[in-house]
Every structure is written in C-alpha cells, then in structure tokens.
DRENLOTI-577822 format. One line per field, with one value per residue: y negated, x, z of N, C-alpha, C, O, CB in turn; residue number from 1. Coordinates in Angstrom, 3 decimals, always signed. Glycine has a CB too. Layout:
DRENLOTI-577822
n_y: c(Y ...)
n_x: c(X ...)
n_z: c(Z ...)
ca_y: c(Y ...)
ca_x: c(X ...)
ca_z: c(Z ...)
c_y: c(Y ...)
c_x: c(X ...)
c_z: c(Z ...)
o_y: c(Y ...)
o_x: c(X ...)
o_z: c(Z ...)
cb_y: c(Y ...)
cb_x: c(X ...)
cb_z: c(Z ...)
nr: c(NUM ...)
This chain:
DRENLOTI-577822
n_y: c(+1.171 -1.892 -5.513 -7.476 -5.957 -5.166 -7.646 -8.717 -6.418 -6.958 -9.628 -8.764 -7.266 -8.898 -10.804 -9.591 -8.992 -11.465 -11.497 -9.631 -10.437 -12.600 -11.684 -9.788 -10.406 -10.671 -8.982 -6.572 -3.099 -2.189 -4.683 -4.463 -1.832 -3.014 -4.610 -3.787 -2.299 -4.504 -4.823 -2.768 -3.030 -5.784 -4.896 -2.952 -4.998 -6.571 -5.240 -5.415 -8.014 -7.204 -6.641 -4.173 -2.796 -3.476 -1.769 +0.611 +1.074)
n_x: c(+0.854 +0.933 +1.480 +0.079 -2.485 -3.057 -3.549 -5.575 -7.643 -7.026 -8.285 -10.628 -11.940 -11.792 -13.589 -16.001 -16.139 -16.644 -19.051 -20.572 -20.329 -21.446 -23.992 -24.435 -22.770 -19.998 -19.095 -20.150 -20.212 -20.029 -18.652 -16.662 -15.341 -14.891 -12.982 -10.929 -10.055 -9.354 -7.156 -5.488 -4.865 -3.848 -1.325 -0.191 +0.371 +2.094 +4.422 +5.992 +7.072 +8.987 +12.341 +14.183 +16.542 +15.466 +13.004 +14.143 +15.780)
n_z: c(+0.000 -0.597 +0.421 -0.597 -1.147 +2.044 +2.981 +1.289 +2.711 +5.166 +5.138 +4.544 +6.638 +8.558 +7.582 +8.125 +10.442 +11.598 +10.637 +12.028 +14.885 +14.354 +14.280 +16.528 +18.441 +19.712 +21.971 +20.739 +20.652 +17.571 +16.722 +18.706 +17.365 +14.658 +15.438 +16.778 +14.127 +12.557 +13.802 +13.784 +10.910 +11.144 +12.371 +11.190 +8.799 +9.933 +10.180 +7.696 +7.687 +9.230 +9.930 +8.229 +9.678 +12.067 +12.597 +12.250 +14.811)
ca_y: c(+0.000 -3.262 -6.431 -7.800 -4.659 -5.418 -9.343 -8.125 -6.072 -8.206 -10.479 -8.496 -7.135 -10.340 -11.474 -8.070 -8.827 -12.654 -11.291 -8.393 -10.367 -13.545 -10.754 -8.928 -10.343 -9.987 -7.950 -5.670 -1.725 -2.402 -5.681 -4.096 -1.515 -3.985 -6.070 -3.048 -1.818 -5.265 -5.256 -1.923 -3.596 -7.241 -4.440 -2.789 -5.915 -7.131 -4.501 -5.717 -8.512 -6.913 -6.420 -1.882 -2.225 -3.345 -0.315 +2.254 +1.162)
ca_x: c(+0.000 +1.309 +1.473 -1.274 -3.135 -3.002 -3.985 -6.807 -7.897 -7.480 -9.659 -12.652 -12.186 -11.930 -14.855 -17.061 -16.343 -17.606 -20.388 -21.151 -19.969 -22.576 -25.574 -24.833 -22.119 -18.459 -18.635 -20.938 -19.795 -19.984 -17.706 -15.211 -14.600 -14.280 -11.950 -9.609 -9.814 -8.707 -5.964 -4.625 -4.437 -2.898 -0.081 +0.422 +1.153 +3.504 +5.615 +6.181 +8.269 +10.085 +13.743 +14.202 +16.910 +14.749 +12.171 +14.755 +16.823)
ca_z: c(+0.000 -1.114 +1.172 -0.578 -0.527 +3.128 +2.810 +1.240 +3.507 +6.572 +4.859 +4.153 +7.595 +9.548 +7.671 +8.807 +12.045 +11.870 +10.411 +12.907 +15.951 +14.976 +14.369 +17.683 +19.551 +19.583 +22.344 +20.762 +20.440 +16.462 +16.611 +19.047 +16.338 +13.452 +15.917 +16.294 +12.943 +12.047 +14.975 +13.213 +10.010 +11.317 +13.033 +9.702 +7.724 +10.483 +10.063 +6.544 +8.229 +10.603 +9.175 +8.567 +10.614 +13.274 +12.498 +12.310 +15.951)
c_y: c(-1.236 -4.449 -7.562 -7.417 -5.251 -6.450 -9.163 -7.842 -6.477 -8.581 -10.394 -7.973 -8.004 -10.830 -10.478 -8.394 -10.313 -12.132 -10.635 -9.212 -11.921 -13.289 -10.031 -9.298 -10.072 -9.174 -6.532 -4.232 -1.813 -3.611 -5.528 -3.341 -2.083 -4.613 -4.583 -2.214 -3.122 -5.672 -3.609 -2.327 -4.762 -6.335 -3.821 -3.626 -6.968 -6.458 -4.733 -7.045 -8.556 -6.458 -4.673 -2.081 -1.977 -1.923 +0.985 +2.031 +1.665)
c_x: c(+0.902 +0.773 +0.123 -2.324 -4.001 -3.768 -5.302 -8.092 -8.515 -8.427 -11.062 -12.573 -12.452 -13.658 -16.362 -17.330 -17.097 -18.800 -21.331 -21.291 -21.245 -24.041 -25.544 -24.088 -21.057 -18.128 -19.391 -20.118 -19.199 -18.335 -16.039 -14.523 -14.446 -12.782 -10.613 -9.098 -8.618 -7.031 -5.049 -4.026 -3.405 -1.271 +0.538 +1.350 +2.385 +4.702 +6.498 +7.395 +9.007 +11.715 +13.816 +14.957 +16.679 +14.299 +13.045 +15.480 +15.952)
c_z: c(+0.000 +0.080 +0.749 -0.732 +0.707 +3.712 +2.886 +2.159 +4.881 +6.595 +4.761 +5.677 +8.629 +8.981 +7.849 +10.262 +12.574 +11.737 +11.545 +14.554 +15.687 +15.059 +15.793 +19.147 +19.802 +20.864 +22.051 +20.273 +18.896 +16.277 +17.241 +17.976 +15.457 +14.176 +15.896 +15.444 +12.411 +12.716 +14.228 +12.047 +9.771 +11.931 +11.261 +8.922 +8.874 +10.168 +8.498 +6.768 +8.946 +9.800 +9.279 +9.448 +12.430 +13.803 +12.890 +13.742 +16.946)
o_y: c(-1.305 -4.251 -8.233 -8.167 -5.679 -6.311 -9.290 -8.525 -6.437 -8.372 -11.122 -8.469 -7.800 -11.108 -10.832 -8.178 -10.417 -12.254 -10.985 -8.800 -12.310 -13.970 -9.674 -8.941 -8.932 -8.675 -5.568 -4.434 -1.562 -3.282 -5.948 -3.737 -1.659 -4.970 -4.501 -1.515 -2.922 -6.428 -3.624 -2.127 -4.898 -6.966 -4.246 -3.382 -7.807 -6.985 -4.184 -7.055 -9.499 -5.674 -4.049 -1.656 -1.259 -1.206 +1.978 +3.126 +1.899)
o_x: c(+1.671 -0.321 -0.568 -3.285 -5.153 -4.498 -6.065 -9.097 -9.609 -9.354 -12.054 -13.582 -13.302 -14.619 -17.528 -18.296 -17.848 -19.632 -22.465 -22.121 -21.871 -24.959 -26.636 -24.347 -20.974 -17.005 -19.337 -19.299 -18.000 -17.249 -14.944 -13.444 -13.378 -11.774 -9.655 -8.100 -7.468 -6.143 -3.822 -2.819 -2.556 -0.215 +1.416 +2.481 +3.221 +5.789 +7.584 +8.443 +9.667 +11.573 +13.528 +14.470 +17.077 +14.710 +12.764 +15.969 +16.377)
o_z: c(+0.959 +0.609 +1.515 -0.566 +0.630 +4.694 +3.844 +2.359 +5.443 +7.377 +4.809 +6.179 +9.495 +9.699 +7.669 +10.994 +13.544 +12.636 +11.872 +15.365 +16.673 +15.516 +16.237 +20.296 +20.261 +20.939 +22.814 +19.377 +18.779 +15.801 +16.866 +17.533 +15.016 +13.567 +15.128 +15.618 +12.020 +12.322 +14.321 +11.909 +8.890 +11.947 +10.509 +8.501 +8.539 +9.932 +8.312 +6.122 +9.384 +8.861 +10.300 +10.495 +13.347 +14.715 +13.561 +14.022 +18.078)
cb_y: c(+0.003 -3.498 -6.934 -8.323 -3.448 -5.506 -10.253 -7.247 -5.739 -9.482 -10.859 -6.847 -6.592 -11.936 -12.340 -6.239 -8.570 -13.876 -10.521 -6.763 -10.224 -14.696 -9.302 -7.398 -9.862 -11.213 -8.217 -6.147 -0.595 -2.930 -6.785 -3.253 -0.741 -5.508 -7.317 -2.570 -1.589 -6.227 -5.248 -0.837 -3.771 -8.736 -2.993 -2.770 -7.163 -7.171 -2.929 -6.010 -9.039 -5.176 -7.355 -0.335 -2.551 -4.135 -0.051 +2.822 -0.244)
cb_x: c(-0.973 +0.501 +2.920 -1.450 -1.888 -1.990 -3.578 -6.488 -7.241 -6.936 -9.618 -13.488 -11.618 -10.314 -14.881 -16.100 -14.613 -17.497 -20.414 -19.797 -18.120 -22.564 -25.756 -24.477 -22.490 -17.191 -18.449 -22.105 -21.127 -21.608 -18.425 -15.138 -14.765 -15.593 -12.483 -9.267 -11.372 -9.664 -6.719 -5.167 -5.285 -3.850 -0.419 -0.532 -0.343 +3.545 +5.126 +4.702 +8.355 +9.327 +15.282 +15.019 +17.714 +13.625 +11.633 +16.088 +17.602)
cb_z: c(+1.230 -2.740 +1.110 -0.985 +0.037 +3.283 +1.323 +0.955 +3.402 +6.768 +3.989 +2.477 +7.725 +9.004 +6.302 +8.846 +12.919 +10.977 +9.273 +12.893 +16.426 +14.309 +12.968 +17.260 +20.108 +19.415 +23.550 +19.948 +20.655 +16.105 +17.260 +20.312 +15.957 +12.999 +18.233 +16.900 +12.039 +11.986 +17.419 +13.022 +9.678 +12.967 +14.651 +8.891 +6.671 +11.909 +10.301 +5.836 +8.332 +11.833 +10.108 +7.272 +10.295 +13.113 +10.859 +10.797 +16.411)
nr: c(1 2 3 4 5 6 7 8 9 10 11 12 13 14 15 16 17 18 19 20 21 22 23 24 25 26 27 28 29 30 31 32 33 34 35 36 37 38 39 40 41 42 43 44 45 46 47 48 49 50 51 52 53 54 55 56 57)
C-alpha cells in the first residue's frame, strides 16, 4: 500500500467517524470503532516517516 493509498484512507475514515460520531455520539460503540480503525491507520502511515533504521533497531 502506497502512502497515498493510506492518505486516502485516513480520509474516508476520519470522515465516517464525523459522520457516525454527529448521528450517535463519539462515544458511541460504532464511533469508538471507526476512531480506532482510524488510529490503526494514522499508526500505519507514520511509520512511513520513521527512518528503517529506526524500524529495524
């Protein structure tokens, strides 16, 4: 997956979770999982600027 793959992604996820969290409630059951779907995804594309030799020490 490509870094803007990723971007992507984020984006439609972040905006799922506005959506979900101003129909029910950002703490609603629904919105938590969007929020850490999107918190798996925002970790993903960090790792994209972390230097390898970081990753690999």
């Amino acid at each position: 997956m490509t870094k803007e793959d990723l971007l992507s992604l984020i984006e439609n996820k972040r905006s799922e979770l506005i959506l979900i969290g101003s129909k029910y409630g950002l703490s609603s059951p629904l919105a938590l999982e969007r929020s850490q779907e999107l918190d798996m995804l925002l970790n993903q594309y960090d790792r994209y600027s972390v230097p390898e030799e970081l990753v690999n020490s």
